[in-house]
Structures are given as C-alpha cells and as structure tokens.
C-alpha positions as CSV (number, residue, x, y, z in Angstrom):
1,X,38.5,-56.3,1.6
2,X,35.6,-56.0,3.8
3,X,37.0,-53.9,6.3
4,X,38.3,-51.4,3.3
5,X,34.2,-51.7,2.2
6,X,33.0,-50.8,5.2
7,X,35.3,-47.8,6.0
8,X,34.1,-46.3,2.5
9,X,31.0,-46.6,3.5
10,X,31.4,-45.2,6.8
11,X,33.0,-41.8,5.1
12,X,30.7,-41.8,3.2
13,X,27.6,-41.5,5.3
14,X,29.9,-39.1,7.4
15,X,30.1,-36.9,4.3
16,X,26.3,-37.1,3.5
17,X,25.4,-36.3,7.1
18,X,27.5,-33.3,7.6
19,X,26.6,-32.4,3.6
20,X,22.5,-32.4,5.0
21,X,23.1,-30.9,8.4
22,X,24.2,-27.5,6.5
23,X,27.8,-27.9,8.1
24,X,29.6,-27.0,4.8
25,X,27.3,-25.1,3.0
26,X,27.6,-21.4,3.2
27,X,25.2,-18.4,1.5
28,X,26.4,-16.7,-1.9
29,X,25.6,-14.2,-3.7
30,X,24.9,-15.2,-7.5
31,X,24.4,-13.7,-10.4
32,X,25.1,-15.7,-14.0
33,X,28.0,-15.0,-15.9
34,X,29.3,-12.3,-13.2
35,X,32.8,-11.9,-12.5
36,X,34.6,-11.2,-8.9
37,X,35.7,-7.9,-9.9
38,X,31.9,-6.8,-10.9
39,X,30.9,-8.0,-7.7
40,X,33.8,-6.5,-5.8
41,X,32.2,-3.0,-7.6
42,X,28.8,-3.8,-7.2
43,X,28.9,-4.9,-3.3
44,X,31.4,-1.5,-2.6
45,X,28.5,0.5,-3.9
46,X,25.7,-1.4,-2.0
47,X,27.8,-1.3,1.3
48,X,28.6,2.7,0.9
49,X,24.8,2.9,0.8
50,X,23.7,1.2,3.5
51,X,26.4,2.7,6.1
52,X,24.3,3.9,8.8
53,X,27.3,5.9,10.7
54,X,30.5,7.5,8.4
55,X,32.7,6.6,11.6
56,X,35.6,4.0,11.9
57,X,33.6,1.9,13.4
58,X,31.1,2.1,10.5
59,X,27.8,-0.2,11.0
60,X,26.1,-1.8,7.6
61,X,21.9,-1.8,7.4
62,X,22.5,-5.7,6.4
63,X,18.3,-5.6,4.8
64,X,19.5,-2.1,2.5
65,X,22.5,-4.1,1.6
66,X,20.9,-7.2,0.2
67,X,17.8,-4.9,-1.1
68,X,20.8,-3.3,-3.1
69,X,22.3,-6.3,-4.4
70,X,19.1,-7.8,-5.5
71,X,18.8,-4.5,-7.2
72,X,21.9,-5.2,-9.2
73,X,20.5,-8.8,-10.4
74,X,22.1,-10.9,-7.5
75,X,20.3,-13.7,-5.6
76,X,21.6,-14.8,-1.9
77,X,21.7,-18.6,-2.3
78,X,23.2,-21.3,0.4
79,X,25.1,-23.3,-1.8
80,X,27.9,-26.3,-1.3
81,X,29.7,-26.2,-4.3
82,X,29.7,-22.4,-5.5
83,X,30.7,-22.0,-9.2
84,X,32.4,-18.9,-10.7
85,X,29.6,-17.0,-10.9
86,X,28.9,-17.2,-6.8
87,X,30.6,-14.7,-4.5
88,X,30.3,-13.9,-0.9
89,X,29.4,-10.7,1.0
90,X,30.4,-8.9,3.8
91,X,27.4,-10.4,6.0
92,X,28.7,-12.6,8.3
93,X,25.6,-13.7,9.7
94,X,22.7,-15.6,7.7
C-alpha cells in the first residue's frame, strides 16, 4: 500500500511541475461565448489584413494580426485547460 502511496504522489508532483514550468500550457485566443466558426471568420479577416506580401509564400505582420483580433473583442491568454470559448491562431510563436 505504501509503495502504491508513494507512486501517486510521485505523479503527482511530476504533473504539478510540468503544469508550473508552462510545459502544457499553450496561448488562446478568447472571447466569451464565441464559437470556432466566428473565429475561423474573424481570424481569416485579421490574417488577409496583415499579409505583408500577396505571394505564395505570403508573410503575416503577427503585431497587425493580434491588434486585429483584439479589435474584434478577443484576448491572447496562455491557458492549460481551454474551454469552448478558447481558440488558437495561426502564430506559432509566443
């Protein structure tokens, strides 16, 4: 019984380190009571208007994207356990 105790505890305190280092939390976009398809619309829209070349290899002003967004009643939020109302960009970096 002790041995089942202390591997519990042991996963646990894995879980809480790696849940305080950041390791699984990831940014979201959030607005409340927005849906994915309003998002998928409303980040489209931002990302169309802050494409700095029209090329195939189109580059995204990632500041005019998230001004955008904001714009539209969004907040960027790093979050563990996102809720329906949370969706992710196109940023891949912080």
């Amino acid at each position: 019984m002790r041995r089942v105790t202390r591997a519990v505890l042991a996963v646990l305190f894995a879980t809480l380190v790696a849940s305080a280092t950041g390791a699984c939390a990831r940014f979201y976009w959030v607005k409340p009571g927005s849906t994915d398809e309003q998002f998928t619309q409303d980040s489209k829209a931002c990302e169309q208007e802050a494409t700095v070349s029209p090329a195939a290899a189109r580059s995204v002003e990632r500041s005019t994207y998230r001004a955008c967004l904001e714009t539209r009643g969004y907040t960027r939020q790093e979050l563990y356990m996102p809720g329906a109302d949370a969706h992710r960009g196109i940023e891949k970096q912080p």
